[in-house]
ROFI-359502 format. One record per atom (N, C-alpha, C): x, y, z. Coordinates in nm, 4 decimals. Last residue first. Layout:
N
<<X, Y, Z>>
...
END
This chain:
159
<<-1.8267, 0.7141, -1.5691>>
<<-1.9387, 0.7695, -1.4897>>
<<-2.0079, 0.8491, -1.6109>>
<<-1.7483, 0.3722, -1.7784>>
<<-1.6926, 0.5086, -1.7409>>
<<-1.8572, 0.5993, -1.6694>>
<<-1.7784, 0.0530, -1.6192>>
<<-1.7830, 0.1485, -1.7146>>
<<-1.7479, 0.3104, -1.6463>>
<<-1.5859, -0.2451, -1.5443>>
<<-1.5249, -0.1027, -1.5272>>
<<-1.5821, -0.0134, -1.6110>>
<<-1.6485, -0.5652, -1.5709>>
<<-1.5875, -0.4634, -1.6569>>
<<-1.6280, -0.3531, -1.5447>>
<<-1.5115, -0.9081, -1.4724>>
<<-1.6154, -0.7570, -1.4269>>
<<-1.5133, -0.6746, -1.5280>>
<<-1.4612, -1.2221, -1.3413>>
<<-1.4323, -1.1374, -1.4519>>
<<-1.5897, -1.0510, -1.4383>>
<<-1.2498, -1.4152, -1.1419>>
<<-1.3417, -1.3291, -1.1205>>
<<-1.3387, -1.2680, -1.2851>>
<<-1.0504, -1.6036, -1.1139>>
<<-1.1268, -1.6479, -1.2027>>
<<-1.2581, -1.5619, -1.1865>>
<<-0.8353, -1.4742, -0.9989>>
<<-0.7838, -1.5170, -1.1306>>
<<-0.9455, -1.5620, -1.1755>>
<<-0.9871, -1.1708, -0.7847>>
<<-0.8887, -1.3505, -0.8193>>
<<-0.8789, -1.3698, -0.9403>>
<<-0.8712, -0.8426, -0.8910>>
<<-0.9656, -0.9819, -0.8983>>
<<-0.8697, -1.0716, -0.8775>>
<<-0.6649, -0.6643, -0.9427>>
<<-0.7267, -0.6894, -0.7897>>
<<-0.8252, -0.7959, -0.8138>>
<<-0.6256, -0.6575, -1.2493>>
<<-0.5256, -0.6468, -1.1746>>
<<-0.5398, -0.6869, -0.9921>>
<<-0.8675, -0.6012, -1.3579>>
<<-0.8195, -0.6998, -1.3830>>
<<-0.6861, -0.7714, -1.2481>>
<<-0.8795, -0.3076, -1.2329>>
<<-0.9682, -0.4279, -1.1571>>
<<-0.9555, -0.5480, -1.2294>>
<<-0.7342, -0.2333, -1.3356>>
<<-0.7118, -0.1619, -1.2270>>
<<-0.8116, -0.2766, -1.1533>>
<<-0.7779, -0.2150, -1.6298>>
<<-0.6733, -0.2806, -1.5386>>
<<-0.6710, -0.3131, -1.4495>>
<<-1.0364, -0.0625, -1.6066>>
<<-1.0212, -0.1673, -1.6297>>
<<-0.9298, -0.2650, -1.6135>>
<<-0.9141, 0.1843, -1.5556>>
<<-1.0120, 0.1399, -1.4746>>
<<-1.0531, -0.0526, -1.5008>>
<<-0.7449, 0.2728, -1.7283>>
<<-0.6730, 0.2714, -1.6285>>
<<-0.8120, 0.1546, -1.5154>>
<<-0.9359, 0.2983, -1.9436>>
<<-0.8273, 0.1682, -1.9756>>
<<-0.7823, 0.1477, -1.8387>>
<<-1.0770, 0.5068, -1.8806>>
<<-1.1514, 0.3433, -1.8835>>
<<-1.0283, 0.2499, -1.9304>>
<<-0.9220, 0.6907, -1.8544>>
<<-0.9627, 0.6525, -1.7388>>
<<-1.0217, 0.5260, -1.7651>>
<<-0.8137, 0.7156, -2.0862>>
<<-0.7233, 0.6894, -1.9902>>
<<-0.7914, 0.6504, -1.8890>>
<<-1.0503, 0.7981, -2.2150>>
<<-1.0329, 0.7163, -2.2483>>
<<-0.9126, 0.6670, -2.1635>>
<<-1.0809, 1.1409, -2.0431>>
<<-1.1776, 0.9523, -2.0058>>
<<-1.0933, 0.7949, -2.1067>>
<<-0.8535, 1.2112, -2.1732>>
<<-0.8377, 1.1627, -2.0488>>
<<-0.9159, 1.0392, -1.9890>>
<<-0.9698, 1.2189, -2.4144>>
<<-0.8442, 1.1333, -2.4038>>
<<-0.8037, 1.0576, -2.2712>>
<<-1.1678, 1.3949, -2.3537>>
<<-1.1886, 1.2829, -2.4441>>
<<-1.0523, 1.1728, -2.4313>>
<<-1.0318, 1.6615, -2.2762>>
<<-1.1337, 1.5867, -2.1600>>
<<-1.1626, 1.3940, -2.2290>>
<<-0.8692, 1.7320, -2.5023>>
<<-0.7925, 1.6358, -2.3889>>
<<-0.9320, 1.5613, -2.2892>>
<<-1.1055, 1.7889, -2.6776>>
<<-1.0507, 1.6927, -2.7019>>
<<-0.9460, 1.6233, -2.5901>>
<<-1.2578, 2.0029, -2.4636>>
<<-1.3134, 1.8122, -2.5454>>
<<-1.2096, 1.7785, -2.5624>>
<<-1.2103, 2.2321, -2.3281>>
<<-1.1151, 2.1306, -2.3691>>
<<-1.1682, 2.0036, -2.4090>>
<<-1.3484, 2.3606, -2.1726>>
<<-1.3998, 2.3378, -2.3167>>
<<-1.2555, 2.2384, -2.3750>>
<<-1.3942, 2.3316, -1.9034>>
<<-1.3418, 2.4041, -1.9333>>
<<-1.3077, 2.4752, -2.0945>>
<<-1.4913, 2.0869, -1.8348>>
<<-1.5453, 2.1840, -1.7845>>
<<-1.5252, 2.3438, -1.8396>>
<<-1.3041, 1.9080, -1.9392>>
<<-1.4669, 1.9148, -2.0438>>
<<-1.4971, 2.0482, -1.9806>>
<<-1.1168, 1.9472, -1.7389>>
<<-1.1147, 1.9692, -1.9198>>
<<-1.2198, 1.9631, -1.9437>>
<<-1.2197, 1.8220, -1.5624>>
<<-1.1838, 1.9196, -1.5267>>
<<-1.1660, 2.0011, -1.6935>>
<<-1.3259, 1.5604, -1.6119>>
<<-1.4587, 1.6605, -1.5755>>
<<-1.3833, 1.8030, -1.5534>>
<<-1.0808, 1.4549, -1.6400>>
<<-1.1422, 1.4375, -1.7455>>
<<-1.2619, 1.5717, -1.7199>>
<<-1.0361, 1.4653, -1.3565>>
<<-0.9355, 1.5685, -1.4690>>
<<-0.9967, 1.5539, -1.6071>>
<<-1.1518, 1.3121, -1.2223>>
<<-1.1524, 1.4922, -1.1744>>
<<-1.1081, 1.5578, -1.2675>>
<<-1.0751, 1.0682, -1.3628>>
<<-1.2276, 1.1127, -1.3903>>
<<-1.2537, 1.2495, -1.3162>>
<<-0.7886, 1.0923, -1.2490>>
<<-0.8283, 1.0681, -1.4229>>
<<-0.9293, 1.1435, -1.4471>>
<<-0.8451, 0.9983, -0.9900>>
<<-0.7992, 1.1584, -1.0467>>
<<-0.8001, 1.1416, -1.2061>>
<<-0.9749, 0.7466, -0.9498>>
<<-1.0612, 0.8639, -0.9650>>
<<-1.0085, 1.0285, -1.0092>>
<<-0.7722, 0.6385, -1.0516>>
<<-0.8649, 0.6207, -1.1451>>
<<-0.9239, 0.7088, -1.1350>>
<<-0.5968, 0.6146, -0.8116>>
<<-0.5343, 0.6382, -0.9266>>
<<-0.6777, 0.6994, -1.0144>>
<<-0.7577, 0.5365, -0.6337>>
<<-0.7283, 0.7086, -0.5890>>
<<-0.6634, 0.7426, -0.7034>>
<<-0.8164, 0.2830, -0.6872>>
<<-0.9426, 0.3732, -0.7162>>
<<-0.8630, 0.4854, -0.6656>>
<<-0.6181, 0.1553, -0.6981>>
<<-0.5796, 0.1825, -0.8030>>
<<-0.7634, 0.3200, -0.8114>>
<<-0.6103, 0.1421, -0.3414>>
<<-0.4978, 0.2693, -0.4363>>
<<-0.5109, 0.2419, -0.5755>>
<<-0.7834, 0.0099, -0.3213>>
<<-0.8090, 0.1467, -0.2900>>
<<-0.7109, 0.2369, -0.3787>>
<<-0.7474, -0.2650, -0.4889>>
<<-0.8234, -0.1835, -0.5061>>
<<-0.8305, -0.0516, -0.4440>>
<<-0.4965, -0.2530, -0.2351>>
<<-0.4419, -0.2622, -0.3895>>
<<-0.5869, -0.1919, -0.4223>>
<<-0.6395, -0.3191, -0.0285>>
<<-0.6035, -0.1992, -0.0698>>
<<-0.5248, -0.1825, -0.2239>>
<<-0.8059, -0.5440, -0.1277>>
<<-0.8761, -0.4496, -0.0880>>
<<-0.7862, -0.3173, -0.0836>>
<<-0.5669, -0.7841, -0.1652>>
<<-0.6266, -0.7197, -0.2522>>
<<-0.7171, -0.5746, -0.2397>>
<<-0.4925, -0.7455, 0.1285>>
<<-0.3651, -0.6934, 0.0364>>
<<-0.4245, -0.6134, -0.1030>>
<<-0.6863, -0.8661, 0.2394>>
<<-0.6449, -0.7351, 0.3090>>
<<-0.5355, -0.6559, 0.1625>>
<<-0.6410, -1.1269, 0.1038>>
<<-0.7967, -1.0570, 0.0915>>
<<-0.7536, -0.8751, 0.1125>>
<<-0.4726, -1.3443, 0.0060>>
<<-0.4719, -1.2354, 0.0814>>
<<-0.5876, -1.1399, 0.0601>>
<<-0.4263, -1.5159, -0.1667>>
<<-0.5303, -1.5375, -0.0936>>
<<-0.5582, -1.4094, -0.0455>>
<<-0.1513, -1.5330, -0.3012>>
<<-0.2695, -1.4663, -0.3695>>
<<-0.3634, -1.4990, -0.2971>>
<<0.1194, -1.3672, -0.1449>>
<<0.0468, -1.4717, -0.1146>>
<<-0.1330, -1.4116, -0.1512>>
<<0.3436, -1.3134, -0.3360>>
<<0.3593, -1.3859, -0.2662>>
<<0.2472, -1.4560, -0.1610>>
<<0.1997, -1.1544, -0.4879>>
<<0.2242, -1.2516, -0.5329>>
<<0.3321, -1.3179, -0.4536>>
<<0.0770, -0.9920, -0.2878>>
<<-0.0167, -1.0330, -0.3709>>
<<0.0596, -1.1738, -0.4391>>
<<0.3141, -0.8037, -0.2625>>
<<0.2572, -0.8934, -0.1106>>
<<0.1478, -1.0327, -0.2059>>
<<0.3437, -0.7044, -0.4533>>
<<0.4266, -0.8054, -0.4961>>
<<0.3993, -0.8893, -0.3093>>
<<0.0966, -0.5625, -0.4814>>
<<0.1061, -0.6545, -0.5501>>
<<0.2213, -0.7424, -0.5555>>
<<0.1966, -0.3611, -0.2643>>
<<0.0712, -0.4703, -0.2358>>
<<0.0625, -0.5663, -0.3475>>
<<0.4099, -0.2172, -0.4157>>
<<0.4215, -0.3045, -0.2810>>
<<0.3287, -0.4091, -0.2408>>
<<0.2737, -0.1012, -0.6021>>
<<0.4294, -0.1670, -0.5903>>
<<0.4370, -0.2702, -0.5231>>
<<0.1014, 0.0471, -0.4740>>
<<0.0664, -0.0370, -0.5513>>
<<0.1825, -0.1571, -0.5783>>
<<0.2638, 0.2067, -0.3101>>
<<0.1598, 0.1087, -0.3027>>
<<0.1438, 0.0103, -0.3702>>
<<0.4138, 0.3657, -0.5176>>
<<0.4612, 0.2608, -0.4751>>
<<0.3801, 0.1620, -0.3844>>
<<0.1647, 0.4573, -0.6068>>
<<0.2463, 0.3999, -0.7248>>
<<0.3668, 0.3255, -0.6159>>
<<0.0936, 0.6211, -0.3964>>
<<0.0245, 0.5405, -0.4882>>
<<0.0678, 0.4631, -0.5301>>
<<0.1202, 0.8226, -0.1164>>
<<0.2225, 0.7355, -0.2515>>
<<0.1811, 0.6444, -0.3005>>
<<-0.0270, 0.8752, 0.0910>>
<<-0.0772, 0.8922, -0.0975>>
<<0.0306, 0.9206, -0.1395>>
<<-0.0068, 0.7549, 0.3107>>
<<0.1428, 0.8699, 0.2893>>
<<0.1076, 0.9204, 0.1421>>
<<-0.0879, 0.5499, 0.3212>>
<<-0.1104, 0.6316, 0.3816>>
<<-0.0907, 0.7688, 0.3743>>
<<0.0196, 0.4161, 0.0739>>
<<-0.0861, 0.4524, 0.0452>>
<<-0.1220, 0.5568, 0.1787>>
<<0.2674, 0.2956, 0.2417>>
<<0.2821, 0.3979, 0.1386>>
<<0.1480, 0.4606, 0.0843>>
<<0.1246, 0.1968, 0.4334>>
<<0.2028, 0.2989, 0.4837>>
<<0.2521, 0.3812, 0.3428>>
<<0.0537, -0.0411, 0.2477>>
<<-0.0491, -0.0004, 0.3110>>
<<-0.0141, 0.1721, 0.3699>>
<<0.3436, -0.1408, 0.2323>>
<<0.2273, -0.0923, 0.0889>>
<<0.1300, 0.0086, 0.1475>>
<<0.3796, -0.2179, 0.4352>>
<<0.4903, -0.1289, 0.3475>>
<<0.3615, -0.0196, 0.2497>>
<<0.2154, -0.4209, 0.5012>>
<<0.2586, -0.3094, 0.5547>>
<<0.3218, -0.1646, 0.4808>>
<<0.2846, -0.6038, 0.2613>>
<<0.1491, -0.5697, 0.2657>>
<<0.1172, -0.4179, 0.4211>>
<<0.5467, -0.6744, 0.2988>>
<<0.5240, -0.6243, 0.2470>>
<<0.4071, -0.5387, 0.1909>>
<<0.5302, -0.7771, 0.5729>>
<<0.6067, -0.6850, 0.5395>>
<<0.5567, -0.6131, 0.4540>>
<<0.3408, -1.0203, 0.5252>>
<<0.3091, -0.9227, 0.5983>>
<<0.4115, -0.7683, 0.5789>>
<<0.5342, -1.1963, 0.3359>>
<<0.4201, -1.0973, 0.2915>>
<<0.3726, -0.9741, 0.3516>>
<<0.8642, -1.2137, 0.2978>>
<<0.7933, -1.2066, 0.3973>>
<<0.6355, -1.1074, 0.3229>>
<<1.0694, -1.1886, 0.1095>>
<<0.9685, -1.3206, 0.0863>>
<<0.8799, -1.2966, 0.2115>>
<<1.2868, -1.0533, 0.1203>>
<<1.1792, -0.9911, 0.0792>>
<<1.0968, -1.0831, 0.0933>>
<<1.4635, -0.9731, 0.4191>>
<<1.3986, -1.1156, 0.3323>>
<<1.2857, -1.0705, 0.2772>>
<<1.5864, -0.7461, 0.4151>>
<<1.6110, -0.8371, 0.4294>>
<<1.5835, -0.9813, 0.4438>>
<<1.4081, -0.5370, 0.2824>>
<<1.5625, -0.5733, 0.2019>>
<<1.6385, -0.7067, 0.2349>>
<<1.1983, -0.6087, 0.4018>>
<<1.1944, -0.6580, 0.3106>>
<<1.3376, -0.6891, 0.2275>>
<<1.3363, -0.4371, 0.6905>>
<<1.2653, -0.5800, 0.6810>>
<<1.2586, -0.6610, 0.5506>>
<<1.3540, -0.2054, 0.5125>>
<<1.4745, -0.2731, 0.6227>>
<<1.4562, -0.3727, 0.6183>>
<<1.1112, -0.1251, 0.5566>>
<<1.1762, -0.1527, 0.4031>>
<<1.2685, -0.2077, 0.4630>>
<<0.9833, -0.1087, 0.7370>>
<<0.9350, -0.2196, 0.6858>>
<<0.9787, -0.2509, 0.5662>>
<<1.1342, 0.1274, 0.8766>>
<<1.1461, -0.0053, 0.9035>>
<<1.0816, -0.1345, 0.8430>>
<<1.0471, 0.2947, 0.7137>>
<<1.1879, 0.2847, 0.7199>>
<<1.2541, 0.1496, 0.7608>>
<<0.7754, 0.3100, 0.7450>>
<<0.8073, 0.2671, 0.6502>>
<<0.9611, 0.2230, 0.6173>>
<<0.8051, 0.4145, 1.0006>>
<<0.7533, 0.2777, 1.0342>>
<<0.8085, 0.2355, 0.8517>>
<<0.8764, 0.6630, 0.9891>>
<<0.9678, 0.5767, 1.0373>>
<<0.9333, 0.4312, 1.0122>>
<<0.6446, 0.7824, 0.8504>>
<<0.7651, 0.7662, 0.7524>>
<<0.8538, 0.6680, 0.8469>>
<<0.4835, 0.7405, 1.0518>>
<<0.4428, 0.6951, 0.9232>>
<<0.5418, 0.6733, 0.8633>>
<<0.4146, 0.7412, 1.3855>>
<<0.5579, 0.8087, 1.2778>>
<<0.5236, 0.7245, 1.1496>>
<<0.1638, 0.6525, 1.5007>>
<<0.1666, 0.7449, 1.4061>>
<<0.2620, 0.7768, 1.3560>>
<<0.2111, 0.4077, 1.6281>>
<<0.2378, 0.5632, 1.7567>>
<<0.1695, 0.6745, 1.6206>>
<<0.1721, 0.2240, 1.5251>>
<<0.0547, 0.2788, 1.5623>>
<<0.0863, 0.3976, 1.6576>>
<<0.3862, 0.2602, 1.3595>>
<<0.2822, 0.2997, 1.3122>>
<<0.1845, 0.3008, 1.3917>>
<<0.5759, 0.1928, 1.5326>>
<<0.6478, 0.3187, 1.5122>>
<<0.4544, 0.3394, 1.4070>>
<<0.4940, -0.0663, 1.6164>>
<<0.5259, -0.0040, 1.7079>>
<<0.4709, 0.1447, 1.6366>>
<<0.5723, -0.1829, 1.3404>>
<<0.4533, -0.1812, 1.3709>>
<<0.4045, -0.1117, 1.4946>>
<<0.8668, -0.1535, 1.3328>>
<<0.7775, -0.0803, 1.1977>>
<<0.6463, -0.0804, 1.2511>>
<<0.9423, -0.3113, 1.4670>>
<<0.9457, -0.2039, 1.5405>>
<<0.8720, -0.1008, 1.4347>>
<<0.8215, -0.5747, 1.3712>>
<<0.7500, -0.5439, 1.5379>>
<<0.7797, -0.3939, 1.5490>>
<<0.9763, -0.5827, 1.1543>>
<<0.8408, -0.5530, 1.1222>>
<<0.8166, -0.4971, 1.2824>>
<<1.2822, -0.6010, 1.3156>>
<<1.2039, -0.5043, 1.2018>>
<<1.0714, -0.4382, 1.1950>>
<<1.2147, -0.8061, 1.3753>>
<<1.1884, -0.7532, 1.5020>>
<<1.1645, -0.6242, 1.4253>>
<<1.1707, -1.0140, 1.1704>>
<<1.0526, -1.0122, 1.2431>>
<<1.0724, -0.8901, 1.3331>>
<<1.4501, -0.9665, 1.0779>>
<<1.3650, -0.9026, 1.0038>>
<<1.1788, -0.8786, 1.0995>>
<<1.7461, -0.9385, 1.2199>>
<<1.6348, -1.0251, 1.2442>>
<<1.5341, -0.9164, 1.1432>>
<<1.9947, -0.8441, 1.1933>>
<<1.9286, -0.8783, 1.0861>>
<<1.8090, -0.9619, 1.0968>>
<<2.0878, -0.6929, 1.4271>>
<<2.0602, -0.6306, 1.3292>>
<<1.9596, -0.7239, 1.2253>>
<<2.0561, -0.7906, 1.7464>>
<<2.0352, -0.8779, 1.6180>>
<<1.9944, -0.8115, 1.4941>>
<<2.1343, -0.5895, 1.8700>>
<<2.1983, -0.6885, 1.9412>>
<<2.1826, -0.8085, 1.8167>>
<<1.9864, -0.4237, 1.8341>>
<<2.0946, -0.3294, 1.8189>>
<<2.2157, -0.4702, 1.8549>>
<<1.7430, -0.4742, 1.8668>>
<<1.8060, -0.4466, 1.7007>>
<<1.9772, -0.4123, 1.6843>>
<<1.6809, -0.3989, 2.0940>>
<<1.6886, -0.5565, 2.0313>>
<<1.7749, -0.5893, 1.9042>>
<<1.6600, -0.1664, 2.0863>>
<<1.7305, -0.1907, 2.1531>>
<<1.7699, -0.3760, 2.1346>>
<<1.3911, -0.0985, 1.9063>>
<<1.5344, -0.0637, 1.8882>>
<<1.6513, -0.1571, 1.9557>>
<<1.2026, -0.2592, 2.1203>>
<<1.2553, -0.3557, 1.9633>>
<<1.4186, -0.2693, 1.9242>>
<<1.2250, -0.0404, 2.3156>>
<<1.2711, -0.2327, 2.3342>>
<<1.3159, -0.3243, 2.1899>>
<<1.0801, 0.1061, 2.1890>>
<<1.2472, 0.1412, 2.2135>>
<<1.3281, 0.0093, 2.2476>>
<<0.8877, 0.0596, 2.1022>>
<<0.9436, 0.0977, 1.9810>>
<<1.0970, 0.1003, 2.0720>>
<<0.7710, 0.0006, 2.3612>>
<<0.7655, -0.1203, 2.2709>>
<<0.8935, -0.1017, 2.1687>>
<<0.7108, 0.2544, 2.4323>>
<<0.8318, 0.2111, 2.4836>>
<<0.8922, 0.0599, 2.4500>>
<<0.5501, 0.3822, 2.2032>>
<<0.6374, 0.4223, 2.2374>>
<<0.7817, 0.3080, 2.3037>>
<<0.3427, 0.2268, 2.2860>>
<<0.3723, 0.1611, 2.1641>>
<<0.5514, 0.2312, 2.2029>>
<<0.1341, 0.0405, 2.4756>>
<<0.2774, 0.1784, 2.5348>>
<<0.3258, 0.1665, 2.3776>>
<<-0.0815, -0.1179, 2.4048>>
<<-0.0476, -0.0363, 2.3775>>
<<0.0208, 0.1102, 2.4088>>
<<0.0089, -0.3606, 2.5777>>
<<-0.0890, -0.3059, 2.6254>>
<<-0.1104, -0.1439, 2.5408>>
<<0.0964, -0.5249, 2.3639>>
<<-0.0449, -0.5165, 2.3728>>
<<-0.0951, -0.4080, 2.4788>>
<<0.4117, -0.3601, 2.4336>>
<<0.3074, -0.3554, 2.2904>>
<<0.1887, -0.4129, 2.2875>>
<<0.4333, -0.4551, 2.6402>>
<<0.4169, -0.3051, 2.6478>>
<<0.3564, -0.2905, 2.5342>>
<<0.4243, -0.7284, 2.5963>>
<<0.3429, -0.6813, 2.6716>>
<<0.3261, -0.5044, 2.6609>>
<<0.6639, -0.7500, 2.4415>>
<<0.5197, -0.8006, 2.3903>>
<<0.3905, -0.7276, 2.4935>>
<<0.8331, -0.6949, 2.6724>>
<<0.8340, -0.6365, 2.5396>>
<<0.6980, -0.6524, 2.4748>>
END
């Protein structure tokens, strides 16, 4: 089993973990193994199927959840990304990998603000183009309160 999965057969890895699953529904590790199978074959949505499976069944697992997250940002589902990598985050605030995409997905949040702020000004709309940047420097500033360690401090100016 382990072996078909380093040697990357991911495919027949994904059918060994099924088939495992079918004998220990509630193991959550085999979960993640077949969520991790089913992503590097590329099924994106299956692998997420399985790394929610996994969390329903012990959410306290980080890697799960820092998967989950990562597959939802693949999939530019943002907002549950984000969801997901911050509650990987507070289960384990070291996590470097967790914070870095948390920062990616609040920069795919931030940067459509600043397409839509330049999309209204472009267009003569000041006053929404004006509202929007001001959405964008609040959203931008969170957005990196929110991915710093606790004792990092940086402001966020607008482009």
């Amino acid at each position: 089993m382990i072996s078909t999965f380093d040697a990357g057969r991911f495919a027949e890895a994904a059918i060994v973990y099924r088939e495992l699953l079918e004998v220990l529904p509630d193991n959550a590790g085999l979960r993640m193994n077949l969520g991790l199978a089913l992503y590097s074959e590329g099924k994106l949505r299956e692998a997420v199927s399985q790394f929610q499976a996994a969390v329903r069944q012990d959410g306290r697992l980080e890697p799960e959840w820092f998967m989950l997250g990562l597959e939802h940002l693949k999939l530019n589902e943002t907002q549950q990304a984000v969801g997901d990598l911050e509650r990987a985050l507070r289960i384990d605030p070291g996590d470097k990998r967790a914070r870095l995409e948390l920062a990616d997905a609040f920069l795919k949040e931030v940067a459509s603000l600043s397409q839509l702020a330049a999309a209204y000004a472009a267009t003569g709309q000041a006053e929404l183009a004006k509202q929007t940047k001001r959405k964008f420097e609040r959203a931008s500033n969170s957005a990196l309160a929110r991915t710093q360690e606790p004792d990092q401090k940086h402001e966020i100016m607008p482009p």
